[in-house]
N, C-alpha and C positions, 0 to 999 in steps of 0.2 A: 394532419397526422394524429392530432390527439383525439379525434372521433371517430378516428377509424375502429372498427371491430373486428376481434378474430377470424380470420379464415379457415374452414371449416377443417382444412389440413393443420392449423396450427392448434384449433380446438381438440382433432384427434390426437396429436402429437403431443399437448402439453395439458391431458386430460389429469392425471395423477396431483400436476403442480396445480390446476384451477383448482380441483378440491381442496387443496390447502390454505390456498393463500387468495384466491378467488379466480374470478376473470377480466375484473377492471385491474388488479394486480400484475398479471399477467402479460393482457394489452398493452399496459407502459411498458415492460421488460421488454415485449421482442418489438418497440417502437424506440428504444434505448440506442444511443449511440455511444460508445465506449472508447475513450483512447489509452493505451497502455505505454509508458515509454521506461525501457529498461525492463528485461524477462531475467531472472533466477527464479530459482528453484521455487519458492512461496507462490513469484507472479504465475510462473507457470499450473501449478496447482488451481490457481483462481481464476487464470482465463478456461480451462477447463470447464471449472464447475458453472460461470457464468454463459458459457455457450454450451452448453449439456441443457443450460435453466433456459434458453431461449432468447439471449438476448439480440435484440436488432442487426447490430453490428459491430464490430470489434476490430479496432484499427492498433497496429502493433508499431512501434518504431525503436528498433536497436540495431545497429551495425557494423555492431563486434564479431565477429567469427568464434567458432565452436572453440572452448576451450578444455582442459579435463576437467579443472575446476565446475564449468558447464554441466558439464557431460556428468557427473557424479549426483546432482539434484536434478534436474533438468530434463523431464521423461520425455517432453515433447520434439528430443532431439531426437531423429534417425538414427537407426546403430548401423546404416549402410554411408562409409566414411565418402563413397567414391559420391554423394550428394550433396557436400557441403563446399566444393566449389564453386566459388563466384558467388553464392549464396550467403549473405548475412541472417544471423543468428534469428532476426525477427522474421524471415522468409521462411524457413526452417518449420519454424514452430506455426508458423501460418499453414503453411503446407498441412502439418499434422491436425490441426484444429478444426480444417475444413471437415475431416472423416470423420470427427465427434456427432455433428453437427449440420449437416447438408444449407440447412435452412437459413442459418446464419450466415451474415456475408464478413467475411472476415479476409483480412489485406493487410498489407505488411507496404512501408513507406522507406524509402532510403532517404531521409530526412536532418541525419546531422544530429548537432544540437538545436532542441527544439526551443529551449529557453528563451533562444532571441527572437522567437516568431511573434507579431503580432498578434493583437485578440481576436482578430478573427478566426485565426486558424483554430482556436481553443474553442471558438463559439460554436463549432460544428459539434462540438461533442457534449453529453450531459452529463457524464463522466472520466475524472480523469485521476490514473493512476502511475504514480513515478517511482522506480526503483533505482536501483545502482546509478545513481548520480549522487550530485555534491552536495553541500550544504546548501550553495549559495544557486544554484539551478532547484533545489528545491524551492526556495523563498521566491524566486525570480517567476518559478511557472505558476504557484500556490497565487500568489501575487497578480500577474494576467489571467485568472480563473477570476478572484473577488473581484476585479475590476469591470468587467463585463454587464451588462443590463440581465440577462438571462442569468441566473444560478448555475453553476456550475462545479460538483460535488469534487474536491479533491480528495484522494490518498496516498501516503506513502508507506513503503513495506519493505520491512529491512531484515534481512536474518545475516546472523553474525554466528556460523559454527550452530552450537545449541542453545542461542537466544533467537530472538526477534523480537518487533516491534512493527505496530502498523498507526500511524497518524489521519486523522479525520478532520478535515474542514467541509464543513454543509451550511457556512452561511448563517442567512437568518432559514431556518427550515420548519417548516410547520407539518404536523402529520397527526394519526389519528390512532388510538390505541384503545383498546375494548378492557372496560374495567365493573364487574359485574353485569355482564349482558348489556354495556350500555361504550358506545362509541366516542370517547373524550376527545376532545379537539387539542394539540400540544404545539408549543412552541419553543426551540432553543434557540440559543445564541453562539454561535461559536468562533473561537480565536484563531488567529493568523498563524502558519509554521511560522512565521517569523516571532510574530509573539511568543509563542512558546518557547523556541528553541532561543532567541538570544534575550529577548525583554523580561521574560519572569524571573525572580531573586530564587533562589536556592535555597535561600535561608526562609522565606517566608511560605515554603511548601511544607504540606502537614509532616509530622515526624516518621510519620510511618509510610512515609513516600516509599516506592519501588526501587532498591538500591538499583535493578537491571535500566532505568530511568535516565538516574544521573551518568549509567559506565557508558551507555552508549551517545550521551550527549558527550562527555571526554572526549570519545573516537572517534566520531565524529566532528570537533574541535580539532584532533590531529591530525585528520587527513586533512582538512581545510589548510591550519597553518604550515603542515611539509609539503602542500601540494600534492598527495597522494590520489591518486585514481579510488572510486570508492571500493571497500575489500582491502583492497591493498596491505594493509595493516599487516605487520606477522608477527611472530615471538621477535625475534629479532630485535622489532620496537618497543617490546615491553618496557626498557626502565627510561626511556623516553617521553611514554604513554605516562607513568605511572608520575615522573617529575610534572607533566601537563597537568593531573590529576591533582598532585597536592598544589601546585602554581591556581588551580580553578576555583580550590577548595577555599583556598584564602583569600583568594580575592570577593569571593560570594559567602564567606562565615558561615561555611561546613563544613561539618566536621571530616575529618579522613576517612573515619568509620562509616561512611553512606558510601562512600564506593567500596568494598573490599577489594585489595588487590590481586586477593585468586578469582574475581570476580574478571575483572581486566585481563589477568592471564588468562583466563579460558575464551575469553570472546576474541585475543588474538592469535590462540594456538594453533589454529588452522585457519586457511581462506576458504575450504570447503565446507560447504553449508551441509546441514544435517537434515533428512530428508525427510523424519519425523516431525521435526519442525516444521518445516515446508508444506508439509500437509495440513497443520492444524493454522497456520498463517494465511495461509491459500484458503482454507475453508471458512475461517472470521470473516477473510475479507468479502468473498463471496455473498455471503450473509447480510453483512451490512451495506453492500452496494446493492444487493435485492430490494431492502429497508427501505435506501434512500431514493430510489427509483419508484418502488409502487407506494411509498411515504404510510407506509402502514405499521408499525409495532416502535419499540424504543429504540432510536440508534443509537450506538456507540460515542460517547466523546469520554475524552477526546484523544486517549492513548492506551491501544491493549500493547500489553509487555505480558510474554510468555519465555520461561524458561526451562530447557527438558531437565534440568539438574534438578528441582524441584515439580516438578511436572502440574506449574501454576500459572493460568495465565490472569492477570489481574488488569482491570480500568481504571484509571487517572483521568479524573477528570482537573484537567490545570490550568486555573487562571494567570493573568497575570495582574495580577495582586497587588501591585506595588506601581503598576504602569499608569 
């Protein structure tokens, strides 16, 4: 597969994107295998734009049914209702994805939770991206991706109302970036969601860390500990949320003032994601899995955080420092 050359249909088809970005670029992208597990509004944005760009094949897995919540970010749902029976939410949007894109093979798996699958199931793919799951199915599938002999580039992407957040593990990844007319060879290193999210100290992150950083590590700390489906959250749990917050604060010697609590009230004031967001999440993500695929310009680590309140999306790069 990796010698294979363009076909002279994919040469015509993806003439625009060679010029850009090349055609050894290219080649890898629609030789890419992709797995997506969990569709909202961002994911959906991003499987878009990665099958518009060419990619190989794009395997979807959620088997939730249509929800309004859904349905309000979610373009890739049908507005004809009498199609969503017996149909789970990833067939749906597979359906619709086929018509972007002819070229691409794209399939929808009634799969469960995929967490507990073996690495080989995960070795099919060169990409793998997970949304509306837990804490702990995050770590568990980030986890069988590192373990594997092949690389295998994780992301996760979260929008909360009018934030989000999208996470990147790429490994040991090596790529190549053009710096005065001249092709530098690069290498990073990159940390575990688990690292991240439970092993790094809080205290010993720079001061001017992303407060949107620490509020959605909270909320996600409380759906874990009430058992909440992810979303879940509502006004409702605010002074819940907000007693976890200062219970977190102290125990990691932060200050209160790194979360604001209207910061927390607005990420649980609604479960309906903002679609503004969704577009510009979808589109990062897009981006950076083109990056990590044709391994050509800087990627991302290891955390974009965007919020439409201040219409900022900033990188974090976060060690764990202390580990």
């Amino acid at each position: 597969m990796e010698g294979e050359e363009l076909t002279e249909q994919e040469t015509a088809l993806y003439d625009r994107q060679i010029r850009v970005w090349g055609a050894d670029a290219q080649r890898r992208l629609t030789r890419a295998a992709i797995l997506v597990y969990g569709i909202n509004g961002a994911v959906a944005e991003f499987c878009k734009n990665i099958v518009l760009a060419g990619v190989g094949s794009l395997t979807l897995v959620d088997d939730r049914g249509v929800t309004e919540e859904a349905l309000s970010a979610n373009f890739l749902i049908p507005p004809d209702e009498t199609l969503y029976e017996g149909k789970s939410l990833a067939e749906l949007c597979s359906d619709s994805l086929k018509d972007f894109n002819p070229m691409v093979r794209v399939s929808a798996e009634r799969a469960g939770d995929i967490s507990g699958f073996s690495g080989d199931f995960y070795s099919k793919f060169d990409v793998v991206v997970v949304s509306c799951c837990t804490l702990t199915t995050k770590k568990l599938i980030n986890d069988k991706c590192r373990r594997l002999s092949k690389r295998v580039a994780f992301y996760s992407a979260d929008c909360r109302y009018s934030s989000g957040e999208i996470f990147v593990d790429l490994h040991s990844y090596k790529y190549t970036k053009n710096k005065l007319d001249e092709a530098i060879e690069c290498e990073l290193q990159y940390p575990s969601f688990e690292q991240e999210a439970t092993a790094v100290s809080w205290s010993k992150l720079p001061r001017k860390m992303s407060k949107l950083y620490f509020a959605m590590r909270v909320i996600e700390k409380f759906e874990e500990k009430e058992g909440r489906s992810p979303g879940g959250v509502s006004i409702t749990d605010l002074p819940a949320v907000l007693k976890l917050k200062n219970e977190l604060c102290e125990a990691q010697s932060l200050k209160e003032s790194q979360i604001p609590d209207a910061l927390l009230e607005r990420l649980v004031s609604s479960q309906i994601e903002f679609p503004p967001v969704c577009a510009i999440l979808g589109g990062v993500l897009g981006q950076e899995v083109i990056k990590a695929i044709s391994g050509k310009g800087d990627p991302l680590k290891n955390f974009f955080l965007f919020d439409a309140f201040d219409g900022k999306g900033v990188i974090e790069d976060i060690s764990s420092r202390d580990a």
